[in-house]
C-alpha positions in Angstrom: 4.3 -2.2 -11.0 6.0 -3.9 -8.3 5.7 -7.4 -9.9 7.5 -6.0 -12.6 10.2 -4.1 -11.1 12.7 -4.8 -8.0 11.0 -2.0 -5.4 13.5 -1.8 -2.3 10.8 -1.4 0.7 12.8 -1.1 3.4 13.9 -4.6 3.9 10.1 -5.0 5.2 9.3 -8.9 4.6 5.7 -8.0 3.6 7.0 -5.9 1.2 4.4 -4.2 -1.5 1.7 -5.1 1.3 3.1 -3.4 4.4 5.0 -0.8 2.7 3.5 0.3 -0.8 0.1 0.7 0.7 -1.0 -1.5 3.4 -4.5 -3.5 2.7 -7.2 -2.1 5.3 -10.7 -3.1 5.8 -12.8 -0.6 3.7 -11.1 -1.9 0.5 -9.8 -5.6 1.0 -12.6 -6.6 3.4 -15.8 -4.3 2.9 -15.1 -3.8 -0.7 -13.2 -7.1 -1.4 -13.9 -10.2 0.4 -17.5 -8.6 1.4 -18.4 -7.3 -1.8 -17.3 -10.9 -3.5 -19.6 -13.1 -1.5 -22.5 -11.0 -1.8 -21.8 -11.2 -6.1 -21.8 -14.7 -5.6 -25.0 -15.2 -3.5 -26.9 -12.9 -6.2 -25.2 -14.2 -9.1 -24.5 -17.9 -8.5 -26.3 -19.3 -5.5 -29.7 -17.8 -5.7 -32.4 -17.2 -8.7 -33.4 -13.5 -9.4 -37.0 -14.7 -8.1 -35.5 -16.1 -4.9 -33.9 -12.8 -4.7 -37.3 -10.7 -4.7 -38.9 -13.2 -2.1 -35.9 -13.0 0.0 -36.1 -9.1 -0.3 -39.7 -9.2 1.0 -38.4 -10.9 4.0 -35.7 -8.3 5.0 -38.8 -5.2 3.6 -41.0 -6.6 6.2 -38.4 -5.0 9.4 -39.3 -1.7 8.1 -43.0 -2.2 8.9 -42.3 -3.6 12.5 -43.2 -0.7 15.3 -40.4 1.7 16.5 -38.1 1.0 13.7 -37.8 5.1 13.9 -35.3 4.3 17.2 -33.1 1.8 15.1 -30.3 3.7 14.5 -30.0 5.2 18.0 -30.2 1.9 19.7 -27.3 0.2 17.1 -24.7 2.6 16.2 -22.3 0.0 16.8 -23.7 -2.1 14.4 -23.8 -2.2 10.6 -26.9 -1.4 9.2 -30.1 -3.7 9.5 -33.0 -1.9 7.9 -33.7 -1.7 4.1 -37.2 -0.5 2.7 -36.0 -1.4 -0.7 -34.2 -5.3 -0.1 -30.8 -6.2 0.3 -30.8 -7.9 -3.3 -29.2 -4.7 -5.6 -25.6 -3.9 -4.4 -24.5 -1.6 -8.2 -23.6 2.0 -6.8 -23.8 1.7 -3.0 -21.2 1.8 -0.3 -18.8 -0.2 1.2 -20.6 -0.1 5.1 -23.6 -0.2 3.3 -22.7 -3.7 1.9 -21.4 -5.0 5.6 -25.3 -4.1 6.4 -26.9 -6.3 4.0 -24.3 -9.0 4.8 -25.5 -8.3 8.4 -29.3 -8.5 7.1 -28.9 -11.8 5.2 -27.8 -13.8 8.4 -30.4 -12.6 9.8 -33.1 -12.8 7.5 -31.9 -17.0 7.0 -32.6 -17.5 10.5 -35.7 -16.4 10.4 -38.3 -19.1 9.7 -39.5 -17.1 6.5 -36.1 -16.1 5.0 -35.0 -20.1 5.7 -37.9 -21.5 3.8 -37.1 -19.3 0.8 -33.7 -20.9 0.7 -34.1 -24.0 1.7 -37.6 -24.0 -0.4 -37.5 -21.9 -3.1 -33.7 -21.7 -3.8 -33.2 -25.5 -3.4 -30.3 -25.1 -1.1 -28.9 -28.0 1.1 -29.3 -27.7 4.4 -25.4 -28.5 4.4 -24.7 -25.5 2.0 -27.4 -23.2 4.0 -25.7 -24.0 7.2 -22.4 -23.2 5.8 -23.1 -19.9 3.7 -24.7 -18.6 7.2 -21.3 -19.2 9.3 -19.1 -17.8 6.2 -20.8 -15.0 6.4 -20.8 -14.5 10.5 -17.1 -15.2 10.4 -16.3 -12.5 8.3 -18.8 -10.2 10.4 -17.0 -11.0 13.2 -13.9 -10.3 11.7 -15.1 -6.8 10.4 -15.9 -6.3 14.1 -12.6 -7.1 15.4 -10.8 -5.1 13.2 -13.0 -2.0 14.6 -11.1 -2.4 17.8 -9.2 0.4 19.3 -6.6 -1.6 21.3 -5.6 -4.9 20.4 -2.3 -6.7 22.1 0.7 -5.2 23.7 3.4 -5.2 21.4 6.1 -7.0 22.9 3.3 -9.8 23.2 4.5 -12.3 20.6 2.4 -14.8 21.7 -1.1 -12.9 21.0 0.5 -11.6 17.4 0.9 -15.1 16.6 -2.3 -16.4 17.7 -4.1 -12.9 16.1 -2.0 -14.2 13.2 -3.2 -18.3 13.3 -6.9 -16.9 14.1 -7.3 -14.8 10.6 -5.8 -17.9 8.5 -8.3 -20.4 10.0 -11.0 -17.7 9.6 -9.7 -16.8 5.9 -9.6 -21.0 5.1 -13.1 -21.1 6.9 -14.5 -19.1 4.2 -12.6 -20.6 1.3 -14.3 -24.4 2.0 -18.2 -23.1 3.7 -18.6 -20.5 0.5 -16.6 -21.1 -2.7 -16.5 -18.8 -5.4 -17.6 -20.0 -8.9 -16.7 -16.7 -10.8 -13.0 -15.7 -12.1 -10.4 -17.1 -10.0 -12.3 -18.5 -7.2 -11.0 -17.6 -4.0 -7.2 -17.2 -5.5 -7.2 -12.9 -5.3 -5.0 -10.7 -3.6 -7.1 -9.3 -1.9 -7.9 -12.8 0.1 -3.8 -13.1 0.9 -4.2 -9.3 1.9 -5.8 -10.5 5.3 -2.8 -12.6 5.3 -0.9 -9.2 6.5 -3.2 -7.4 8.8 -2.0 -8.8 11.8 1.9 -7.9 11.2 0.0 -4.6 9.9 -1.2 -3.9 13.7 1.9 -4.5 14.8 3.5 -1.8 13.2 0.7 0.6 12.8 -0.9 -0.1 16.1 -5.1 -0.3 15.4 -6.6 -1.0 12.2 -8.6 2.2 12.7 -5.2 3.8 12.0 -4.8 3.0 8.7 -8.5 2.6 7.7 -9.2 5.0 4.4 -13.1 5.5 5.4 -12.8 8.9 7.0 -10.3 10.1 4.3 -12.2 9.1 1.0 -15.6 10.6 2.9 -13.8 14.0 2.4 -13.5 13.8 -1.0 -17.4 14.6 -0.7 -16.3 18.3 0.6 -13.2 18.4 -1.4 -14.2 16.9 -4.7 -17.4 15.8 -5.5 -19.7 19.3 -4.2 -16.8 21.7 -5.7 -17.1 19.7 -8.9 -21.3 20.3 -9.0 -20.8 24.7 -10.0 -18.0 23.4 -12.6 -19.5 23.3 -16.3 -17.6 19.9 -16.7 -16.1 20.1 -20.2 -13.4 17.6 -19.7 -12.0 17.9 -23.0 -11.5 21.6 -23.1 -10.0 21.3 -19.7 -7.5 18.2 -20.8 -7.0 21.1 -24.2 -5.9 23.9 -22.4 -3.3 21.6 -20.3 -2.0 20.6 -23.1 -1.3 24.3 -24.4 
């Protein structure tokens, strides 16, 4: 609505994007830019018989020996083991998605998982080499925004260089992995990023502001309250109405 209307937000210069509802991680990075590059590997960059080798790469962690202390031993880090491959991304979450990111650099530096793209999908080796540090870029920025403490905030200098950091990183990604599909790399959600550091500054860590924790609830507020319901939507919207 706001590109329709004049919206007063405060005299903030970010306007809709600091004050409306300020672009966080879960939905403009893990959901967004994420969730963009992996649609693009699966739809654009690689065959759907590349797709099942490359899976059988990634299956073969689960058979490695005490796989069962995985999770204890990386907490910290998205998750790496998938019994049923990395290659169907319909219907899951958005950490989830950070994992197979996470398993995909990984698999390509394996010998196995690089002869499937350099072999089978006919990749460069100019185009593998630069799919591989998109995608490390934007897992290392996913891991800095998980910071609890960041700069002091009278320090302009480290807001400016936080600032000149995520543009180069942003701009990284734009040239080593372009989009073919709808508008390329020219979505909002891409200029979002362009706000998270003036975001920090306001709001103090990204953590603050991250919507994980609250949409998680909705499974104890919505979704298991909703199972008992007979679900007759129509009725319901009826008696509203009445």
């Amino acid at each position: 609505m706001a590109s329709f209307f004049d919206i007063d937000y405060g005299g903030l210069p970010g306007g809709v994007f600091t004050a409306a509802c300020p672009p966080e991680a879960l939905h403009s990075l893990e959901n967004g830019l994420i969730n963009h590059c992996l649609k693009e590997l699966f739809k654009h960059v690689i065959t759907n018989q590349t797709q099942r080798k490359f899976d059988v790469v990634v299956q073969e962690w689960v058979l490695y020996s005490r796989q069962h202390y995985m999770k204890a031993y990386s907490a910290e880090f998205p998750r790496l083991l998938f019994q049923d491959g990395v290659s169907s991304i319909t219907d899951i979450s958005a950490g989830t998605k950070v994992g197979i990111l996470f398993a995909i650099v990984i698999a390509a530096l394996t010998r196995n998982g690089r002869e499937v793209l350099l072999n089978d999908a006919k990749l460069t080796d100019n185009s593998y080499f630069n799919m591989i540090e998109a995608f490390e870029l934007l897992l290392c920025y996913w891991a800095w925004l998980k910071k609890e403490e960041f700069w002091d905030i009278n320090d302009m200098d480290a807001l400016q260089c936080a600032k000149s950091s995520i543009f180069k990183t942003i701009n990284c990604l734009k040239y080593l992995f372009p989009r073919s599909a709808g508008n390329q790399w020219k979505i909002p959600k891409l200029h979002e990023q362009m706000h998270i550091a003036h975001n920090i500054k306001l709001f103090g860590s990204h953590l603050n502001i991250h919507t994980g924790p609250q949409e998680h609830n909705h499974i104890a507020n919505s979704r298991k309250p909703s199972q008992p319901t007979q679900k007759r939507k129509r009725h319901f919207d009826w008696q509203l109405g009445n």
